[in-house]
C-alpha positions in Angstrom: 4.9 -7.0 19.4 7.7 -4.1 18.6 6.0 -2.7 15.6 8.4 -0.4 13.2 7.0 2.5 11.3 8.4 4.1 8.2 6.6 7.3 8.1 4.1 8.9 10.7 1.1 10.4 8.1 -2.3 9.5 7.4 -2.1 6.0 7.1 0.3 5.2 10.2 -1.6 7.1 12.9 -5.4 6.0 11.4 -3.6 2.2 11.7 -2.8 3.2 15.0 -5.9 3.9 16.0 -7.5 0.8 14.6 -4.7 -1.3 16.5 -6.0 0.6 19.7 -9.6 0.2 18.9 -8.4 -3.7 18.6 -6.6 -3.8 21.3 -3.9 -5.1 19.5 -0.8 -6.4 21.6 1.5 -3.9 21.1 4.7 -3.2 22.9 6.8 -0.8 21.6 6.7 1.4 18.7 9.3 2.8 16.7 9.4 4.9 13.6 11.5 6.4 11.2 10.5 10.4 9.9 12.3 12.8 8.0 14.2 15.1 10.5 11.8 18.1 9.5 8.9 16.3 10.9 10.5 14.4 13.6 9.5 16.9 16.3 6.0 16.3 14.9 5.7 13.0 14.6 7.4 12.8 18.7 4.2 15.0 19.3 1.7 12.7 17.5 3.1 9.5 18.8 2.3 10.3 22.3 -1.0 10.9 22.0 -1.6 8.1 20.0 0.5 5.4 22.0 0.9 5.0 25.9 3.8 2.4 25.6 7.3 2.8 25.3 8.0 4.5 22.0 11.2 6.1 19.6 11.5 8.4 16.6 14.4 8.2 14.4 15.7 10.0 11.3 17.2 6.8 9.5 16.9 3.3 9.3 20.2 2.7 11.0 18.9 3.3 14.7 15.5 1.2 13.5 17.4 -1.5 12.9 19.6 -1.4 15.8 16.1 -1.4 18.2 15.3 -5.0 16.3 11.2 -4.1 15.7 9.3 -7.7 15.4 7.9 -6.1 11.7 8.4 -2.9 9.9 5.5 -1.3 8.1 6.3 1.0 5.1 3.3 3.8 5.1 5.4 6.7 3.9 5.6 6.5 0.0 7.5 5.0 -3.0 10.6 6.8 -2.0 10.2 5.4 1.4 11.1 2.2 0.1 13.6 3.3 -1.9 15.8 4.8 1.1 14.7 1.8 3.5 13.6 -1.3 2.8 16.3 -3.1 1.5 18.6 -2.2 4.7 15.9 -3.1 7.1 15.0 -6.6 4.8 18.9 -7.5 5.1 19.1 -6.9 8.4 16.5 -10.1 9.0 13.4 -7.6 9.8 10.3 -8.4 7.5 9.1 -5.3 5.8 4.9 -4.8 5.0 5.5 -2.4 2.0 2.3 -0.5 1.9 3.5 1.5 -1.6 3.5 -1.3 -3.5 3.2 0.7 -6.7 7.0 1.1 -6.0 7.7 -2.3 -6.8 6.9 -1.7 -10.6 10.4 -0.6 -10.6 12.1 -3.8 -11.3 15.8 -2.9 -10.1 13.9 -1.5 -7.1 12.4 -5.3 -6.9 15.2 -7.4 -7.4 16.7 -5.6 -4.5 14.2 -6.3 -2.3 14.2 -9.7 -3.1 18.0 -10.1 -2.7 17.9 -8.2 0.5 15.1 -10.4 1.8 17.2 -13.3 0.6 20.4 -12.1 2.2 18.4 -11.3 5.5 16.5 -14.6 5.7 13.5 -12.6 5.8 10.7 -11.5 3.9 9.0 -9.0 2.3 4.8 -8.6 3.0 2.0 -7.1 1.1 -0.4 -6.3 2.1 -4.0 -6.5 -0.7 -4.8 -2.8 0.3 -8.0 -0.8 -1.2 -8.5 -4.3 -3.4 -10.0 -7.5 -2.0 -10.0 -11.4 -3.5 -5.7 -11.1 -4.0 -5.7 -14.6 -2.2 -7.7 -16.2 -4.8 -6.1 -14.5 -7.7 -2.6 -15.4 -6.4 -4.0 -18.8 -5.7 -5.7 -19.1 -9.6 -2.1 -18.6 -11.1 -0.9 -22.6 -11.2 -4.4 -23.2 -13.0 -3.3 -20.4 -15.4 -4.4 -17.3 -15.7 -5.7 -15.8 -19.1 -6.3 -12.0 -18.2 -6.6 -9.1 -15.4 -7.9 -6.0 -16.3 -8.5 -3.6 -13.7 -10.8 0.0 -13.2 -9.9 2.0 -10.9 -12.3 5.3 -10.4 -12.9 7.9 -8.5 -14.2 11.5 -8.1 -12.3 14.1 -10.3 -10.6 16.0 -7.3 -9.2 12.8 -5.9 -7.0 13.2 -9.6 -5.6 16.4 -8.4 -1.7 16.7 -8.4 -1.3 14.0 -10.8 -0.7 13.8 -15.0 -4.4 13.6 -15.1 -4.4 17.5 -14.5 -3.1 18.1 -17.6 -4.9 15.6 -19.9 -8.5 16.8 -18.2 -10.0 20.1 -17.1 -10.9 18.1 -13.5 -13.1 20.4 -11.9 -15.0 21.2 -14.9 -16.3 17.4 -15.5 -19.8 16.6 -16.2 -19.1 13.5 -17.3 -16.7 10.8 -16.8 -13.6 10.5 -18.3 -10.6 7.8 -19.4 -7.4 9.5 -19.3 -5.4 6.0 -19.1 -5.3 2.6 -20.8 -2.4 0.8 -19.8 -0.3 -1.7 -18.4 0.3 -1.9 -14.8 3.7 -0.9 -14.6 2.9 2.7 -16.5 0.3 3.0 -14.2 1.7 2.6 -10.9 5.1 4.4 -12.3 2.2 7.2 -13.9 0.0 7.8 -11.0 1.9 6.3 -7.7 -0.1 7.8 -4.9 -3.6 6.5 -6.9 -2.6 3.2 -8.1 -1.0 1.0 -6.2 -3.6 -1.3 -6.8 -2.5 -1.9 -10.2 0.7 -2.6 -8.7 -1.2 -5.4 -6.2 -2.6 -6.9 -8.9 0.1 -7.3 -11.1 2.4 -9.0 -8.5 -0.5 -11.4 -7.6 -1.5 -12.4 -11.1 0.0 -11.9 -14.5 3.0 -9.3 -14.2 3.4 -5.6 -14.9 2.9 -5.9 -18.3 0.3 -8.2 -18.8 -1.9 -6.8 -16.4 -4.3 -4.3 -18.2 -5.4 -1.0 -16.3 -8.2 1.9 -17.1 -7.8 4.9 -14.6 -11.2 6.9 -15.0 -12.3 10.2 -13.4 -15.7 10.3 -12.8 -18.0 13.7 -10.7 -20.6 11.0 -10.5 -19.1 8.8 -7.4 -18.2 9.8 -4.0 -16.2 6.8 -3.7 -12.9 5.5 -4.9 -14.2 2.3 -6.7 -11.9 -0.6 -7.5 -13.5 -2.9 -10.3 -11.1 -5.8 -11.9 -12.3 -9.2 -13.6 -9.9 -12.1 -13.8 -10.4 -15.1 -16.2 -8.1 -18.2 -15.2 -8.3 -21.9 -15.8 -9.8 -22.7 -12.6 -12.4 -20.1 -12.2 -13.2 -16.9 -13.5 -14.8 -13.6 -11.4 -15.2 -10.0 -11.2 -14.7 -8.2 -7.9 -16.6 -4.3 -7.2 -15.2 -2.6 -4.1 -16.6 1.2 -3.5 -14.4 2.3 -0.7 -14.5 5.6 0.9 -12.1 8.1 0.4 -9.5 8.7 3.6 -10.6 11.9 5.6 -7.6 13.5 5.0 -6.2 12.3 1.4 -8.7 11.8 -0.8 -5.8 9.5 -3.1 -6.3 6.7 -0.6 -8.9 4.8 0.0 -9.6 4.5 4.1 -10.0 0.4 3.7 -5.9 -0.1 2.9 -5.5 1.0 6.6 -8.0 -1.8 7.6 -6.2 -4.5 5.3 -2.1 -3.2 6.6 -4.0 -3.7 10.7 -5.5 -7.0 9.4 -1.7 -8.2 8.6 -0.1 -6.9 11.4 -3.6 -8.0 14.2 -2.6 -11.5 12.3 1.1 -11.6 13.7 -0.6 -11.2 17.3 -3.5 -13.2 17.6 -3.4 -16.7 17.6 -6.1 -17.4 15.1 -4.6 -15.5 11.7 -7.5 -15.2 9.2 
């Protein structure tokens, strides 16, 4: 496989290293990077990847090397500058951000360029598990999502939470939102794209219901959400550790965005 990279942080070299740790069957690797970090990113590519590889500073020259899929790990406005150019151009596109999509110009044109492309758009369930059967409980008819997502004070920082809590000075945990999905992912878009996951799965942006909660009693970025639908109702509980190095994401996203792409080069896809 000729994977495609939009971005070359966190998430894109630990998904490299679990595709090595798999020995996942990849060929080539290209990636697009802003031209301040280009140099970098040439630097980290190497020693993460033997095979043949390319950095770029735009999408143009990505498209031009026709990757089999392009993975999005870089950010809402990632998607913003690229995706729709690289859906059009008949590449499918695993948008990692999808708190981006609770834009809904922003989504329409990813569905029209995926239309116009004959191509697709992927994504991934990220931090969150059980998005198969939640997707697959929506022709039975689905009543209500409501989603918790917590996690240690700190991992707040840099977000409107700093100036609704004192965060370092918690003893005690603390709601700072209750929303829909769409304020949520639009609010807090480096800390909730599950919201985001959800809401495209189930009941919609506004329909989905969302409590973001700062808590100094977990070490863990836990993900709670309870579903009640005609054909089944259930609650899902996933405590996932923090990434190493950005405490906004939880490490298990990188293990669900390898799952999709190990699935496109295995020949049992599970």
């Amino acid at each position: 496989m000729h994977l495609g990279l939009i971005g070359y942080g966190n998430i894109a070299r630990t998904l490299m290293g679990v595709l090595a740790r798999e020995n996942a069957a990849i060929s080539r690797v290209s990636v697009v990077s802003l031209p301040e970090f280009a140099d970098a990113t040439r630097t980290a590519l190497a020693q993460d990847f033997a095979g043949e590889s390319a950095v770029y500073t735009d999408s143009a020259p990505l498209i031009q090397a026709r990757p089999d899929l392009v993975v999005e790990c870089a950010g809402h406005a990632a998607v913003q500058a690229h995706a729709t150019a690289v859906l059009r151009a008949g590449i499918e596109v695993l948008i990692v951000s999808i708190g981006a999509l609770a834009d809904a110009a922003l989504l329409d044109a990813v569905e029209r360029a995926a239309a116009e492309g004959g191509t697709r758009i992927t994504l991934p369930a990220g931090a969150i598990g059980g998005v198969d059967i939640l997707s697959a409980l929506r022709p039975s008819g689905i009543e209500s999502v409501t989603y918790s997502g917590r996690k240690p004070p700190m991992a707040w920082s840099g977000t409107p939470a700093e100036d609704l809590l004192d965060l370092p000075a918690l003893t005690r945990e603390a709601v700072f939102f209750t929303g829909n999905a769409r304020d949520a992912a639009t609010q807090y878009p480096k800390n909730a794209n599950v919201a985001a996951t959800l809401a495209l799965a189930g009941l919609g942006f506004e329909a989905t219901q969302v409590r973001l909660i700062a808590d100094p009693e977990v070490t863990r970025n836990i993900h709670e959400y309870t579903v009640r639908a005609g054909a089944a109702n259930y609650t899902i509980r996933i405590e996932g550790n923090p990434s190493p190095d950005n405490p906004k994401t939880s490490v298990t996203t990188v293990y669900s965005v390898a799952r999709a792409v190990l699935n496109r080069t295995r020949k049992v896809a599970i």
